[in-house]
N, C-alpha and C positions, 0 to 999 in steps of 0.2 A: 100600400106601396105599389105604383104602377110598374109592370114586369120590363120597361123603359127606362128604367133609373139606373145610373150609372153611378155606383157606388163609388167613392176617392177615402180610401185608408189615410189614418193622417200616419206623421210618421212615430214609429212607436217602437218600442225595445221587443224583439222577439226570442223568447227564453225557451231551450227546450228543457221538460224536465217530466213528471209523471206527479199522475195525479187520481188517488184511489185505484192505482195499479195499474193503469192505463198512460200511454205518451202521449203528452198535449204541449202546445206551448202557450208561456206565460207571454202575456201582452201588455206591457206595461209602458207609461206615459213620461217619458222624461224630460217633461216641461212641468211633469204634475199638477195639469190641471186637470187629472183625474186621478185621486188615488188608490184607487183599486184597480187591483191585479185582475186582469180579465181571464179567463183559462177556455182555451179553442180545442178540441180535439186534433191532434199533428196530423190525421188522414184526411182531414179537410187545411187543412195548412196552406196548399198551393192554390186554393181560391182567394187569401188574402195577398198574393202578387199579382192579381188579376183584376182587385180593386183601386185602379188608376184613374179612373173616369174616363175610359175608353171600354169599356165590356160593361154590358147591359145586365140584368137578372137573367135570362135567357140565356147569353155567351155564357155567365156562371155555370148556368145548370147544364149546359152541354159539355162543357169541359170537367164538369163532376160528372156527367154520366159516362164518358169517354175514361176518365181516368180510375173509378171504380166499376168500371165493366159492370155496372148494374144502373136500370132509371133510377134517375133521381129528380123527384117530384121538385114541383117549383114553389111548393109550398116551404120545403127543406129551406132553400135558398134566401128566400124571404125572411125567414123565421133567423136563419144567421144574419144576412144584412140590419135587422132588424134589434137583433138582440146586441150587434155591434156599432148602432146607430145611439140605443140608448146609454150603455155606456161611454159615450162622447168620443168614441175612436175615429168616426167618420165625419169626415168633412161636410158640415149639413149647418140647418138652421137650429135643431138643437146643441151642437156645439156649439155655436156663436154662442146662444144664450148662456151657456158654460163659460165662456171664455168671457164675455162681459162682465158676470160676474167678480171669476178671479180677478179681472184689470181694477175693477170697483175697489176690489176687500184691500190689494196691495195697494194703490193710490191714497189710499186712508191710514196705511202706517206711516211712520217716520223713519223705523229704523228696519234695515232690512233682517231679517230672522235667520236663525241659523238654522241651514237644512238640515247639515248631517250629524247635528250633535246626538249623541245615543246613540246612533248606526257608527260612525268614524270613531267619535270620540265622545267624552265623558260632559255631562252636562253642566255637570254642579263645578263651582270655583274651585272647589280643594282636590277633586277628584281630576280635574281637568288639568289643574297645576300638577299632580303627581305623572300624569301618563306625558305630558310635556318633557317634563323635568328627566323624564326615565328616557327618553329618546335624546333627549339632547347630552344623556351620558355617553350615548353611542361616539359623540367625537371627544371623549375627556381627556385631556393632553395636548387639545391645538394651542398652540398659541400664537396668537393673533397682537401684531402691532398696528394695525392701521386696520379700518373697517372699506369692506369693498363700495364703492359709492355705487355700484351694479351687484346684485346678487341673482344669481340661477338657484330656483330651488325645485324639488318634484312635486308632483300633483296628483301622485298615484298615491292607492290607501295609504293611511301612514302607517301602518303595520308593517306593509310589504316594503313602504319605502323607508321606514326609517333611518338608517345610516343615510342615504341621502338627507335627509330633513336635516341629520345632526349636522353634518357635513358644512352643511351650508349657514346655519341657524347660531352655530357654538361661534361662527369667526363674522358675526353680522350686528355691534355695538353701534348705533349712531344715538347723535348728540341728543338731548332736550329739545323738544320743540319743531324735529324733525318733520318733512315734506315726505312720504310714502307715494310715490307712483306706481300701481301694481297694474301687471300686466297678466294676463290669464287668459287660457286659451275657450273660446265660446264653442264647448263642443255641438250646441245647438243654435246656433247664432247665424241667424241672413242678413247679418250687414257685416262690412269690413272693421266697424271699430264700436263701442257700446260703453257709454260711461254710467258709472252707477250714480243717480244722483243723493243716493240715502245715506244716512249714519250706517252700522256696521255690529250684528250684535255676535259675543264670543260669550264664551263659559265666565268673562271676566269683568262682563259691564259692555259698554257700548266706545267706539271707537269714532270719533266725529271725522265728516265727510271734509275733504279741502272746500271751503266754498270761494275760498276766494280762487284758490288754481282754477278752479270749476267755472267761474265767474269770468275770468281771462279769458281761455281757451272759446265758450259760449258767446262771449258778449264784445271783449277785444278780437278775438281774432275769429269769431263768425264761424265757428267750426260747426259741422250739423253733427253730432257722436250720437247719432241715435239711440236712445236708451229704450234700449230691448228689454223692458221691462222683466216679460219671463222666465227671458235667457240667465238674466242676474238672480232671479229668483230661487234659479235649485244648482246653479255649479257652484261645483266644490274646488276647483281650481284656483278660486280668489277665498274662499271661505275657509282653506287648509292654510295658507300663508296668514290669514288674520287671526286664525289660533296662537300660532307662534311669537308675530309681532305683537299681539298687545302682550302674550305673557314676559316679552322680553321690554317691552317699551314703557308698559303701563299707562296712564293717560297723557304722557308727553310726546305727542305725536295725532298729526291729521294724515288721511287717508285718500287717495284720490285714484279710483278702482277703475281699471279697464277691464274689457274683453274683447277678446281681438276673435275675427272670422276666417274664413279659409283664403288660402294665397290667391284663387278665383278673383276673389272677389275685387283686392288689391290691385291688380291689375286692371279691373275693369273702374276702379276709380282711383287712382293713379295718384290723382292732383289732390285729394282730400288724405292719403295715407301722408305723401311729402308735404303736406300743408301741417298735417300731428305732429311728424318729426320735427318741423322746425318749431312748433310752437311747445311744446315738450325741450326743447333746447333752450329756450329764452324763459320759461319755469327754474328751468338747472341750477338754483344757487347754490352756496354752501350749505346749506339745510336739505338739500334736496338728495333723497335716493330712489333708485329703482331697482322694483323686486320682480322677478318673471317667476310664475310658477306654470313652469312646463316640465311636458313629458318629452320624449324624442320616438325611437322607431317601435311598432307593435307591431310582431311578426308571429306567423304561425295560423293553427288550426282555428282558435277562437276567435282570429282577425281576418277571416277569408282563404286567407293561405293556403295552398293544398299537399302543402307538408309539414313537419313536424319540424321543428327550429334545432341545428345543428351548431356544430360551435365553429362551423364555419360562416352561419350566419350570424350569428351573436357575435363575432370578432368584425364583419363587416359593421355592423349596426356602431357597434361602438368606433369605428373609424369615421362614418358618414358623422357622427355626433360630435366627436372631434373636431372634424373638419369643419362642420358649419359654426362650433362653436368661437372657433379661431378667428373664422372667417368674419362673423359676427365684434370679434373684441376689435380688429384692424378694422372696422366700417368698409369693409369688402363687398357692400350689397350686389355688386352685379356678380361676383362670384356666389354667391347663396344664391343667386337666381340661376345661374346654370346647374346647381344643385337642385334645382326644382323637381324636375321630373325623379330623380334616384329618391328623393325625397318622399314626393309622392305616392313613390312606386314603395316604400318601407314605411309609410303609413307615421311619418312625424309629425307629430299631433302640433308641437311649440312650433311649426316652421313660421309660420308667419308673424309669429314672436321676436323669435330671431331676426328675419329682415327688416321687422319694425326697431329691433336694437341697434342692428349694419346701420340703417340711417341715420340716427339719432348719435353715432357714435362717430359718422363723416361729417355731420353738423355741429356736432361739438366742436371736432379739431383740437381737442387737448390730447398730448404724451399722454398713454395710458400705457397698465399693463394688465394684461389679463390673464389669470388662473385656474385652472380645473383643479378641484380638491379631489372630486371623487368620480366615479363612471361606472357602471355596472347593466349588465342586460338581467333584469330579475325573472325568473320564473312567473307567470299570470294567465293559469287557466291551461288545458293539460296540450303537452306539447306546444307552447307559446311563448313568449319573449316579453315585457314592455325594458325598452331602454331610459333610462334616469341619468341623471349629472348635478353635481355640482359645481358652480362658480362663482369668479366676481372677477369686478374690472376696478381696477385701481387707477384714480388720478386726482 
């Protein structure tokens, strides 16, 4: 490796934790296309914000010798660029080779896998049905006359979330034969919108793809939904709401999976977000519902923050959540967009969810009504926040 090379980190989840008694952080891949956990020692930690591909092997080792008050040979530095090159961390010609791969292995399935079964939830049919069943007791007593043709649900663990999950899950009956539009936020995602084009596999069998919505939107109305193949591949955001609806649906119902990317993006293509909403409007039959599964505000220490979340901020959060979700049920998009920035600044994972629903609900144009069941800031990670909600819009 020439002392000229200018290392680029790709982007990667950085965990502090300890390892044989010593503090390192865990370096791990959350697109998973690699799956092992890398482990870096934390005293060399500030040399992987410096791999941007602007600092050379030489800038490294100067700002290691500078920062450890001792030389630090250039052999050192090499041997890490090196040892983080072969593990696929770094943006290089053996990652490609990595990444072609995975594109290869997914392109040859049909139906897309389930990531987090084992980790979230339970694998096997009977086992998956009882930890269902046991959360959706959390709402036992709603009663529900009319199913919301819009549901809000969370996308955080179901553990932590579940009274949300039941919240929204126990008052969510649609007919046979039912249309699923799911919306889910891309928390790795570089495009504004990302349709899945594969079947769908849960603890309960497999869940078939709408091909014909799919077909429409694609082929009528010329939409480009770039499918981000390995964005779809490991979020759990679309893959927590298809545990609940097949065990609530069974095989009477098709699936037609989005993920949505950051409100940036949205703006920077404008004419393709209001070209979805209208064609997601003219999909809208009686058979037709939409499911969001979003989060809202992440505040505190393990989200940047540099204080510990008060219940003076946990009272705002849950207001901003309100508000946009209000804003959201009356098709108010230009009001969610001067929310942007408070939004931004409290870290609401669903926003662009949300103003994808504002639209979709000003193009409708039907009397609607809209419902908050549930709202809560839950505890996630020490001194932190993540805020949750459930809804639906009735028309």
């Amino acid at each position: 490796m020439e002392e000229s090379f200018k290392p680029i980190l790709r982007y990667v989840d950085v965990i502090p934790s300890n390892h044989q008694g010593k503090p390192v952080f865990l370096l791990r891949d959350p697109l998973a296309f690699i799956n092992e956990i890398v482990v870096v020692p934390q005293y060399m930690g500030f040399l992987l914000a410096l791999m941007d591909g602007k600092h050379d092997l030489r800038d490294l080792q100067a700002e290691a010798t500078k920062r450890l008050g001792q030389v630090v040979p250039i052999e050192d530095i090499k041997k890490l660029v090196e040892f983080l090159d072969e593990k696929g961390l770094l943006w290089s010609e053996r990652f490609e080779e990595i990444k072609k791969r995975a594109y290869e292995k997914w392109l040859k399935v049909k139906v897309r896998p389930m990531a987090h079964a084992m980790q979230a939830y339970p694998v096997s049919p009977a086992e998956a049905k009882f930890f269902v069943e046991d959360i959706l007791k959390l709402a036992e007593g709603v009663v529900q006359e009319k199913t919301p043709r819009v549901l809000i649900a969370p996308h955080i663990d179901l553990r932590v979330g579940a009274r949300g999950f039941a919240e929204s899950y126990a008052r969510f009956k649609p007919e046979k034969g039912a249309r699923i539009i799911l919306l889910g936020v891309g928390h790795h995602l570089d495009f504004p919108i990302s349709v899945l084009t594969k079947d769908f596999a849960t603890p309960f069998g497999v869940v078939k793809n709408d091909k014909g919505g799919l077909f429409f939107l694609t082929q009528s109305r010329k939409l480009n939904l770039f499918p981000d193949h390995m964005a779809h591949r490991m979020e759990h955001s679309l893959e927590f709401q298809m545990l609940f609806l097949h065990y609530l649906l069974g095989e009477e119902f098709v699936v037609l999976p989005f993920l949505v990317g950051p409100f940036l993006l949205f703006k920077e293509h404008k004419k393709l977000v209001e070209d979805f909403a209208q064609a997601i409007v003219e999909l809208f039959d009686e058979r037709t519902y939409l499911v969001l599964g979003i989060d809202f505000c992440h505040l505190g220490l393990r989200y940047g923050d540099p204080f510990a979340v008060t219940e003076k901020e946990r009272k705002e959060a849950l207001e901003l959540d309100k508000e946009l979700m209000e804003s959201a049920f009356e098709g108010a998009s230009e009001r969610i967009e001067e929310l942007a920035p408070k939004a931004e600044k409290m870290k609401v994972c669903g926003f662009s969810c949300l103003y994808l629903l504002s639209l979709i609900m000003k193009k409708l144009g039907k009397k609607c009504k809209g419902e908050i069941y549930y709202q809560d800031a839950l505890p996630f990670g020490q001194g932190s926040v993540v805020s949750v909600a459930s809804a639906g819009i009735y028309f």
